[in-house]
C-alpha positions, 0 to 999 in steps of 0.5 A: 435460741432455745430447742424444743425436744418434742418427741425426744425422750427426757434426759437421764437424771437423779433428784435428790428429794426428802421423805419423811426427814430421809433422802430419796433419789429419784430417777428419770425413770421413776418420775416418767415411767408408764405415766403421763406428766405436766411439768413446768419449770421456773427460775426459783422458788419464792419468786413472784409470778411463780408463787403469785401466778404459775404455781397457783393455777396449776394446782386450780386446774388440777382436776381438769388435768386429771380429767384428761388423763394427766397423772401428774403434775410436777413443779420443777426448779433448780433449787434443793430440796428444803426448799422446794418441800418449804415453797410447797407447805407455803403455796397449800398447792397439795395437787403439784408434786414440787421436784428438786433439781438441785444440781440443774442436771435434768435442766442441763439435759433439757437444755434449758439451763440459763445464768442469773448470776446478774440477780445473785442466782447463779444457774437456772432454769428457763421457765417452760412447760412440757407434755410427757407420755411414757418419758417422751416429750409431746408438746413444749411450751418454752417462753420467749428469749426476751429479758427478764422472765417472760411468762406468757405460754408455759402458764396452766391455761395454755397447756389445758387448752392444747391437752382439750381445747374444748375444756371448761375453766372452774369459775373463781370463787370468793366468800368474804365471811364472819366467824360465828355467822349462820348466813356464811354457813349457808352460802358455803354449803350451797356452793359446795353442792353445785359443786363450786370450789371457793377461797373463804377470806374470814373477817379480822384474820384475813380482812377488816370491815373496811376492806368489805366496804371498799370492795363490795359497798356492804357491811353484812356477811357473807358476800360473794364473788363470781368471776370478778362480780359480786353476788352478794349475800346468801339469798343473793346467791340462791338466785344466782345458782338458780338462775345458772341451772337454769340458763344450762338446762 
């Protein structure tokens, strides 16, 4: 059974990294030191839920972390570091700081070094989460021994809900918009000052008209999704933020 070292300091480790096309090591030490760091390990890079799920929110709920004092947040696998600086160019996760534990020698220290040679991976990293202040250790998160790879408590919500139970999650936010289209302008500029962050999916690179239509019913642009919903297009959207304001005065 995995151990959680709570209250224990980090293990003692080299992480061979690339900057600007020039090796770096890293320490324990230079990683640690005077901070407070997130990390959260995964199997591998690529992988499924570490690029659909882990990694993504992660980067969402960065500024919240922030906001409670996190310095940083630190992706860690036992992958060198080619491919760990490709993972993070490819995931536009650019609030994580992607960490190469080539040779699983922290992983190794944590305890939590595991054999995948059955899936052609040889040794990795069970996935976990962890809390650490100054190089101590003061929560884990280590997913259940179970077969596979489990992935229902190292996940950012969890450890945002132990770091501020009180937090307030950023909505999820989408525009479907057109190139060249006044109405889209309008309706990204009033989400970005309510202060809103959004994902704009642009027709023909990301989608086709049918995809509008079988999601939203619609065939004119932008329209918005709010948490699952859909708003609608730039008027509809004024109501909605009015009414939001209002709802919170």
């Amino acid at each position: 059974m995995f151990k959680s070292i709570e209250g224990q300091r980090v293990p003692q480790a080299t992480f061979k990294t690339r900057r600007d096309h020039e090796w770096v090591d890293l320490s324990t030490d230079d990683v640690f030191a005077g901070k407070t760091v997130i990390v959260f390990s995964l199997p591998g890079a690529f992988t499924p839920t570490c690029s659909s799920s882990h990694v993504p929110r992660y980067n969402q709920l960065q500024p919240y972390f922030q906001a409670n004092g996190v310095d940083e947040i630190i992706c860690m696998s036992v992958n060198d570091a080619f491919v760990m600086d490709e993972w993070a160019r490819s995931q536009n996760a650019d609030r994580v700081t992607f960490l190469p534990d080539g040779n699983g020698e922290f992983t190794d220290g944590m305890g939590l070094l595991v054999g995948k040679e059955d899936l052609g991976f040889g040794k990795r990293s069970w996935r976990y989460s962890m809390l650490v202040r100054d190089g101590i250790v003061e929560k884990m998160f280590i997913e259940p021994e179970q077969p596979g790879d489990p992935f229902e408590v190292s996940d950012a919500d969890t450890m945002l809900s132990y770091i501020d139970p009180e937090a307030q999650r950023p909505r999820d936010v989408t525009v479907f918009s057109r190139p060249g289209c006044p109405f889209c302008v309008r309706a990204k500029g009033m989400l970005r000052d309510a202060g809103f962050e959004f994902e704009e999916l642009v027709l023909n690179r990301d989608y086709t008209d049918r995809t509008l239509r079988a999601v939203a019913d619609a065939t004119t642009y932008p329209q918005v999704f709010i948490d699952g919903k859909l708003i609608g297009g730039s008027d509809d959207l004024e109501a909605w933020l009015a009414a939001a304001e209002q709802k919170a005065a």
